[in-house]
C-alpha positions as CSV (number, residue, x, y, z in Angstrom):
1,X,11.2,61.3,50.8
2,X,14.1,58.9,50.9
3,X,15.4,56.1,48.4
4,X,16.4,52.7,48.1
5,X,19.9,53.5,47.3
6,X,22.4,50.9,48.3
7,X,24.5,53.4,50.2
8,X,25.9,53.4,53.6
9,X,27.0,55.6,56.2
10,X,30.6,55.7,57.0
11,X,31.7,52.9,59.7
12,X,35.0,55.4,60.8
13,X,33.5,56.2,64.2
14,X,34.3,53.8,66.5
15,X,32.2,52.1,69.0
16,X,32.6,51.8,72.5
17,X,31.7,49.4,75.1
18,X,28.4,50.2,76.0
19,X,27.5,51.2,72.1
20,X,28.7,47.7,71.0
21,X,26.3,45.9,74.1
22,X,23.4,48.0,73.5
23,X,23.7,48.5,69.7
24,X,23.5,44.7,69.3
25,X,20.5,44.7,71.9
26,X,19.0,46.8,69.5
27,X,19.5,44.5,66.1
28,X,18.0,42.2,68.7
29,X,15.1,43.8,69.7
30,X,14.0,45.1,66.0
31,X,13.6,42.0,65.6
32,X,11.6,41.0,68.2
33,X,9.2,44.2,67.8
34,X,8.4,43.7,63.8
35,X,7.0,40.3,65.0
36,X,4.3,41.8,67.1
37,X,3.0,44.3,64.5
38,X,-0.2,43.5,64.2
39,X,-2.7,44.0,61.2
40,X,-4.3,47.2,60.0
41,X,-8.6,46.4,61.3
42,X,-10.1,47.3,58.3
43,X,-13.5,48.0,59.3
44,X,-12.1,49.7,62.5
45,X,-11.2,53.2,61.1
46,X,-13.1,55.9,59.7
47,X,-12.8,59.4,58.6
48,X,-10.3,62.1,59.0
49,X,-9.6,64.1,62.4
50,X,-7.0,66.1,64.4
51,X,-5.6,64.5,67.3
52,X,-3.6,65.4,70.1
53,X,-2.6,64.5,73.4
54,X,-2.4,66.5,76.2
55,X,-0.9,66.3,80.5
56,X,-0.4,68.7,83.0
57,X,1.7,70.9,81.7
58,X,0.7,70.9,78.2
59,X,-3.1,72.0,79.3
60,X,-2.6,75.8,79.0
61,X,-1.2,75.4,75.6
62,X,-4.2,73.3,74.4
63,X,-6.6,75.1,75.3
64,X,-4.3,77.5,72.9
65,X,-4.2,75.0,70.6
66,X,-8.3,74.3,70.7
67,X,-9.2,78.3,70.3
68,X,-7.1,78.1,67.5
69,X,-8.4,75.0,65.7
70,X,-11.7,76.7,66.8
71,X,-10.7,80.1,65.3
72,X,-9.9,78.5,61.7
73,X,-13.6,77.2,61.1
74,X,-12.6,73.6,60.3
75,X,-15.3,71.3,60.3
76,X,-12.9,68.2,61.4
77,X,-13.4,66.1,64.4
78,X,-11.0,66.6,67.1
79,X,-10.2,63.7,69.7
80,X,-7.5,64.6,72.5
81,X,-6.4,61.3,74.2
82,X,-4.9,61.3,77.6
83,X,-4.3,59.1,80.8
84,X,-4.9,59.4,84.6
85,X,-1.5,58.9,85.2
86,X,-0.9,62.4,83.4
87,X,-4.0,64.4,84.2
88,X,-7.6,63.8,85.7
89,X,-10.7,63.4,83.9
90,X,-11.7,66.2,85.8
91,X,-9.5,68.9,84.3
92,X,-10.4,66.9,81.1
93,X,-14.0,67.7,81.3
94,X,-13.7,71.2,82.0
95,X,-11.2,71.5,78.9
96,X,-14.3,69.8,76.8
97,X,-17.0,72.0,78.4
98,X,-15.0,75.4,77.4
99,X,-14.7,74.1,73.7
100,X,-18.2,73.9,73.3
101,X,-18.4,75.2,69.4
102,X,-15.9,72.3,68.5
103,X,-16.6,68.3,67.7
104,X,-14.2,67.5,70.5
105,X,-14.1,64.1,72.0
106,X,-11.7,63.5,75.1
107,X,-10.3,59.9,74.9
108,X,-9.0,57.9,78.0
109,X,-6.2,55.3,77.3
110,X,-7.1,53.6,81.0
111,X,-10.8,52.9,80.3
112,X,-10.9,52.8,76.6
113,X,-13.8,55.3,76.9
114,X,-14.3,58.9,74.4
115,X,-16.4,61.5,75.9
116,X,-18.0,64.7,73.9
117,X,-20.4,66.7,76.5
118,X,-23.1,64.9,75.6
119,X,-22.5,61.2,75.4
120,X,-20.1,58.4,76.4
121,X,-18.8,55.9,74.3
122,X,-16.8,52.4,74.6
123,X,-14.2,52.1,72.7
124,X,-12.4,48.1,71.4
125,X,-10.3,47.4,74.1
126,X,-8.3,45.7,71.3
127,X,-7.7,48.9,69.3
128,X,-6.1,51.1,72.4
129,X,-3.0,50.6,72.0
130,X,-1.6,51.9,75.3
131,X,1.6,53.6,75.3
132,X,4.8,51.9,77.1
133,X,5.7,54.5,79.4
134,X,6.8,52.6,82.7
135,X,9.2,55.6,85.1
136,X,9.6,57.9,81.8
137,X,9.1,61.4,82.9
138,X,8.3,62.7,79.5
139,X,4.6,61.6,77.5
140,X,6.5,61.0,73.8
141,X,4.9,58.0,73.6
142,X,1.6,59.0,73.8
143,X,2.3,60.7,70.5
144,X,2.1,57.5,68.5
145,X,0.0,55.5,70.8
146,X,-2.8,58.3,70.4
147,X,-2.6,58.7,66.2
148,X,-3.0,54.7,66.4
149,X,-5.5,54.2,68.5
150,X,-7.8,57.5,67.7
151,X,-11.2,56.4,65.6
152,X,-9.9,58.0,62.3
153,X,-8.6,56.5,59.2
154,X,-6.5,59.5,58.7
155,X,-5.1,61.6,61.4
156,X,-3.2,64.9,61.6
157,X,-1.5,64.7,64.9
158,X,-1.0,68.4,66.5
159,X,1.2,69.3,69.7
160,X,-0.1,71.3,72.0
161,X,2.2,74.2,71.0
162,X,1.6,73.5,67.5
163,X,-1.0,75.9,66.4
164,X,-2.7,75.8,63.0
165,X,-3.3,78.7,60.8
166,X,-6.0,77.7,58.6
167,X,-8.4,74.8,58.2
168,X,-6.1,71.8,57.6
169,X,-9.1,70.0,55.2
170,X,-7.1,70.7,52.2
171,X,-3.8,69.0,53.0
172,X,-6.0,65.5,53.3
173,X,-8.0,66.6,50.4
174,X,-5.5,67.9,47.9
175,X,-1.6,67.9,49.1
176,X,0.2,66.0,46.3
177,X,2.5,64.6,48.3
178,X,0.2,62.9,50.9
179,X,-1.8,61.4,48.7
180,X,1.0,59.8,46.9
181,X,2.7,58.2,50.0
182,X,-0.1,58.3,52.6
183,X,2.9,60.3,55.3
184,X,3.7,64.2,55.4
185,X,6.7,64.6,58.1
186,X,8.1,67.6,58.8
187,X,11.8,68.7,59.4
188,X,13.5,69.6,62.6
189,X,16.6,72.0,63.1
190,X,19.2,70.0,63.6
191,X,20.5,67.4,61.1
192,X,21.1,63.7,62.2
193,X,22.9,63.4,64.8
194,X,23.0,59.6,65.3
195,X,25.7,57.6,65.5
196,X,26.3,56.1,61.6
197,X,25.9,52.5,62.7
198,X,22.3,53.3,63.6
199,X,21.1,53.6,60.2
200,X,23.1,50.3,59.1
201,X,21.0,48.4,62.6
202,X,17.8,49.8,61.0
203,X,18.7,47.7,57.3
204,X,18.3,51.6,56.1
205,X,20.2,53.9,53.4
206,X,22.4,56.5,55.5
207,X,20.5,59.3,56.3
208,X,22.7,61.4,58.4
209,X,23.0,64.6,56.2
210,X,19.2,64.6,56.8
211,X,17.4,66.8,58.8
212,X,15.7,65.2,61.9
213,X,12.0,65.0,62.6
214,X,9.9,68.0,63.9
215,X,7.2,65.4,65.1
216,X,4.7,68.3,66.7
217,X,3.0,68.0,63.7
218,X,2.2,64.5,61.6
219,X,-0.5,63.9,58.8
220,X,-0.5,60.0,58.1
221,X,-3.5,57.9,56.0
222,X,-3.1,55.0,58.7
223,X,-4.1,52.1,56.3
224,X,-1.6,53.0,54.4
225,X,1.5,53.6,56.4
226,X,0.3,51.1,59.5
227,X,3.4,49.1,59.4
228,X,5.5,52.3,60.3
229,X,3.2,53.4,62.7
230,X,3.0,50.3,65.0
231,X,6.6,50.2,64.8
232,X,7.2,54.0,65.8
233,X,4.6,52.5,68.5
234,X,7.0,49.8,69.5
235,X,9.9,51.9,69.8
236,X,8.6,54.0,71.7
237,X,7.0,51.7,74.2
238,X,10.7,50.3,74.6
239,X,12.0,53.7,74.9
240,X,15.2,52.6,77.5
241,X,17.2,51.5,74.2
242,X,15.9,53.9,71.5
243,X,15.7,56.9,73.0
244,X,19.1,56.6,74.1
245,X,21.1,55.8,71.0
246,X,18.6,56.2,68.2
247,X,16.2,59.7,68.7
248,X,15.8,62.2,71.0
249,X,12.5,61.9,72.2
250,X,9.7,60.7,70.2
251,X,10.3,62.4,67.4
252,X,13.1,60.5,64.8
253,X,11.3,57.0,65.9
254,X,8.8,57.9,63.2
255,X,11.8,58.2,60.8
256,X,13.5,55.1,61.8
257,X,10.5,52.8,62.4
258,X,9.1,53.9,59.0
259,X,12.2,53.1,57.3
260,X,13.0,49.7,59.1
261,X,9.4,48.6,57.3
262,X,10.1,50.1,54.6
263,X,7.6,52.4,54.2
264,X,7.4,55.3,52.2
265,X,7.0,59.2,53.6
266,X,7.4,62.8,52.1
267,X,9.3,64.8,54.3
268,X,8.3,68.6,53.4
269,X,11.3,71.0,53.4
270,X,10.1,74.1,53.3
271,X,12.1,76.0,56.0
272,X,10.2,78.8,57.7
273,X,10.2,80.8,61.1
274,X,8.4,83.8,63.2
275,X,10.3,85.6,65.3
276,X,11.9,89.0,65.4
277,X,13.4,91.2,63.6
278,X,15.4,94.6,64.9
279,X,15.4,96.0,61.3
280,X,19.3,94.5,60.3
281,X,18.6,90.8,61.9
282,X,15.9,88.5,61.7
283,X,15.6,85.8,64.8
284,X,13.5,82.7,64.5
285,X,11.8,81.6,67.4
286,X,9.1,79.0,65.4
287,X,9.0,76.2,62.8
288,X,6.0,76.8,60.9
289,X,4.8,74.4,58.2
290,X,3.5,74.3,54.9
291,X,1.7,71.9,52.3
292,X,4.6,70.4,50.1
293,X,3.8,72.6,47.3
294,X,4.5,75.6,49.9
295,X,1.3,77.2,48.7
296,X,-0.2,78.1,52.4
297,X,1.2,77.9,56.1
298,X,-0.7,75.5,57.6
299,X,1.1,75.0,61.3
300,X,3.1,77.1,63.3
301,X,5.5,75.4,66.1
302,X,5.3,78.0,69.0
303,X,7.7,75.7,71.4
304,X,10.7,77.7,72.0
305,X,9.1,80.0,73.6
306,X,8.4,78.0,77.2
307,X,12.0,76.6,77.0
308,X,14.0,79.7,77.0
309,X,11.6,82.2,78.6
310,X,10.5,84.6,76.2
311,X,7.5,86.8,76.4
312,X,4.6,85.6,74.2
313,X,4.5,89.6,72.6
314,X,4.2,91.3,69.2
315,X,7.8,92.1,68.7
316,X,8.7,88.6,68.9
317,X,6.5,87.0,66.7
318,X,5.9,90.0,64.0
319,X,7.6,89.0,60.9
320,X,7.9,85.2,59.2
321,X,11.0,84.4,57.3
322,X,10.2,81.2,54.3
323,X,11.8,79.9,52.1
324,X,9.7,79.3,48.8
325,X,11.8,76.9,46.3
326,X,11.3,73.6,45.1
327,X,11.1,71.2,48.1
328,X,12.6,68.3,46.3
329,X,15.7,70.3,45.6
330,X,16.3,71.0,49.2
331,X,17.9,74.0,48.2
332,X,17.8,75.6,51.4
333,X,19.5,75.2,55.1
334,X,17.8,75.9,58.3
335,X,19.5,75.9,61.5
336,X,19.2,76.4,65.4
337,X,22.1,78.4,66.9
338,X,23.7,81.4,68.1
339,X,25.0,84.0,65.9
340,X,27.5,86.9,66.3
341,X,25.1,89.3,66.3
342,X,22.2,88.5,67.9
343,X,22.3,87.1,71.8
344,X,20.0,84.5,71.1
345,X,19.3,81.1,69.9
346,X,17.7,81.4,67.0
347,X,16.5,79.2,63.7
348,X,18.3,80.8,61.0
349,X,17.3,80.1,57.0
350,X,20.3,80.4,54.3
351,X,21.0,79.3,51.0
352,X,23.1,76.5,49.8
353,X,26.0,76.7,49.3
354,X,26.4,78.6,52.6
355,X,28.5,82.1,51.7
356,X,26.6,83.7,54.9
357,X,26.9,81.3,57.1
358,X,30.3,81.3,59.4
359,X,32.7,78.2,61.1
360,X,29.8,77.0,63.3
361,X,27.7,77.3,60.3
362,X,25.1,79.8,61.7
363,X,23.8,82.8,60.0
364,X,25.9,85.6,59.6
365,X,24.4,88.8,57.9
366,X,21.6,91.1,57.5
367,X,18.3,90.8,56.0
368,X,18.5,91.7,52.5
369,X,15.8,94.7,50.7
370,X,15.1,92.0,48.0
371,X,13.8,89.6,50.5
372,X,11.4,92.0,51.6
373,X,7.3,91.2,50.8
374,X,4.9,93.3,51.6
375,X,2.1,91.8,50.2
376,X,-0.9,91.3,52.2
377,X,-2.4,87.5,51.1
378,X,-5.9,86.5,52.1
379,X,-6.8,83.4,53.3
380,X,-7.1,81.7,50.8
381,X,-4.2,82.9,48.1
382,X,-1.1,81.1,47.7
383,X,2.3,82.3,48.2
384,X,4.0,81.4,45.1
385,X,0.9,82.5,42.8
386,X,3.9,84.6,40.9
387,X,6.6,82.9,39.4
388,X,9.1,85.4,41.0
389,X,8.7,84.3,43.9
390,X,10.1,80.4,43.4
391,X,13.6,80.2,44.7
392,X,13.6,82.9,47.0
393,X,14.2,83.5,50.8
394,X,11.3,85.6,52.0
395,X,10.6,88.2,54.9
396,X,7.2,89.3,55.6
397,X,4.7,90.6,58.8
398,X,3.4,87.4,59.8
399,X,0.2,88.6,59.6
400,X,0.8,89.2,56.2
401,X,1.7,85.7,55.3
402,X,-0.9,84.1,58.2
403,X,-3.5,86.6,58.6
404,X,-4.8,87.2,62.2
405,X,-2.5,84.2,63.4
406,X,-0.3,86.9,65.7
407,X,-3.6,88.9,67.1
408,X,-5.7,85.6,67.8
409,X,-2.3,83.6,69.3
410,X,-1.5,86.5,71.6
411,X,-4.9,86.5,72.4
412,X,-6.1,83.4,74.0
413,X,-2.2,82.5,75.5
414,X,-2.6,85.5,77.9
């Protein structure tokens, strides 16, 4: 969540040539984009679903993802939206076909058409809000032009490679946090890495100590946070500028357009990881994410993996490292880098202040016995049911913490 302090970030850092063109190009453009936000259709908008989108190279991943969702018993609609200039409605169709035990509708952008393996529907034209990609070789802005333009009134936007772990009903029903701001975000790695004038071009409170957006995975009541959307949407469809100076990728245009309308969102900072661990060093190869009350994993990032080439096996994704502590105290770091020990990049979880972390503030150390947990939870039984457990950094099989998640992962991706 962030404030309405008065605070800005620190003008030190000069700019240069191109910043000062571009940067005012921005102010310019922000501008231009909040005057075509339209309004929120009222009677447009129903229920709650997952959404995600999906192109070429994200197929074997969703089907993945949809064996998962499948595998979790939710009850939830599920609408994937795509374009022909990414896939064919061919491979589409055969993606719907093999999810037969879902409520899966396939959505096209192009025609404004959903399809579930029994029926076609026409979509408004007017509410298809096609994204702005133009020669972009990436799909980020599908990402926001799919949550606003799926039928539901409340949408929890997936990745392909962002696999839940249980049925995600209860984070719309019950998470504290999203019903009080209508917007669960989740954090990335890295912290800001903008340049400071960003923020003060976005009429925002300096954010840069802030961790950036992890954007595989977005729960948003739309009514209530449309503003922020349709900007994210318009940022994104004028990606040349944004994506340049402002995010990298899709993913910190959510943070930014949401805070140049002023809209409120809760970002959950609860860090956690599965990876490896060789008995002395633990290495973190996903982000998972919980509710903000850290009571269940709900999500589990698995993207690391098809960037750097490691084996989908047991060893690396056996034990879960979380965490548990009071999310608004943000009492906890979590990082991406390479340590001493270990060979690999790796997400790393320490406390603050940082004694084990070294000069390029990654991890250095063991895993402690303390942090041990051997504690095998059911479904349904939170992980800070004891009060010992608040304000510690836990290690665990992550079948302990997300039963069956490993088995059932491992699987449908081979």
């Amino acid at each position: 969540m962030y404030n309405n302090e008065s605070r800005v970030c620190n003008r030190e850092r000069p700019l240069n040539k191109a910043q000062e063109r571009d940067f005012s190009a921005i102010s310019k453009l922000l501008i231009t984009l909040r005057e075509q936000i339209v309004p929120y259709p009222n009677e447009y908008f129903h229920g709650r679903g997952i959404v995600l989108t999906v192109g070429q190279h994200q197929l074997k991943f969703a089907k993945v993802n949809l064996k998962m969702i499948e595998h979790s018993g939710t009850q939830l609609d599920i609408q994937i939206w795509y374009s022909f200039s990414q896939i064919s409605e061919v491979i589409m169709m055969e993606l719907l076909n093999n999810s037969a035990k879902l409520n899966l509708s396939i959505c096209c952008f192009d025609t404004a058409q959903c399809k579930t393996r029994t029926e076609t529907w026409q979509l408004d034209p007017a509410h298809v809000y096609k994204p702005g990609v133009n020669k972009l070789k990436k799909s980020f802005p599908f990402k926001p032009a799919a949550i606003i333009s799926a039928t539901f009134a409340e949408v929890l936007f997936l990745d392909c490679d962002a696999y839940i772990t249980r049925d995600p009903i209860d984070l719309f029903l019950f998470d504290p946090m999203y019903l009080k701001f209508g917007a669960l975000f989740f954090p990335d790695s890295f912290q800001s890495r903008q340049h400071p004038t960003v923020w003060n071009l976005f009429n925002t409170t300096c954010g840069e100590h802030e961790y950036e957006l992890d954007s595989a995975t977005i729960l948003v009541d739309k009514k209530r946070v449309w503003n922020g959307l349709y900007m994210t949407k318009l940022m994104n469809d004028n990606h040349k500028l944004f994506y340049k100076y402002v995010t990298d990728g899709d993913k910190d245009t959510f943070r930014f357009g949401f805070r140049y309308m002023n809209v409120k969102y809760y970002i959950v900072m609860i860090p956690c990881s599965t990876g490896s661990f060789d008995g002395i060093h633990f290495c973190g190869w996903t982000i998972c994410k919980t509710d903000s009350l850290a009571q269940h994993i709900y999500v589990n990032h698995v993207h690391i993996f098809k960037h750097a080439g490691i084996s989908y096996s047991p060893a690396n994704l056996d034990y879960t490292r979380i965490a548990l502590g009071d999310p608004n105290n943000n009492s906890f770091s979590f990082i991406q880098c390479q340590s001493i020990e270990i060979s690999e990049v790796c997400f790393h979880i320490g406390r603050k202040p940082y004694p084990q972390f070294i000069n390029n503030r990654c991890y250095s150390g063991g895993i402690q016995s303390e942090e041990f947990e051997y504690h095998q939870y059911t479904l349904n039984e939170p992980l800070l049911s004891q009060e010992s457990k608040k304000n510690q950094i836990l290690i665990s099989k992550t079948n302990n913490l997300m039963p069956h998640f490993v088995d059932n992962l491992l699987k449908y991706i081979r």
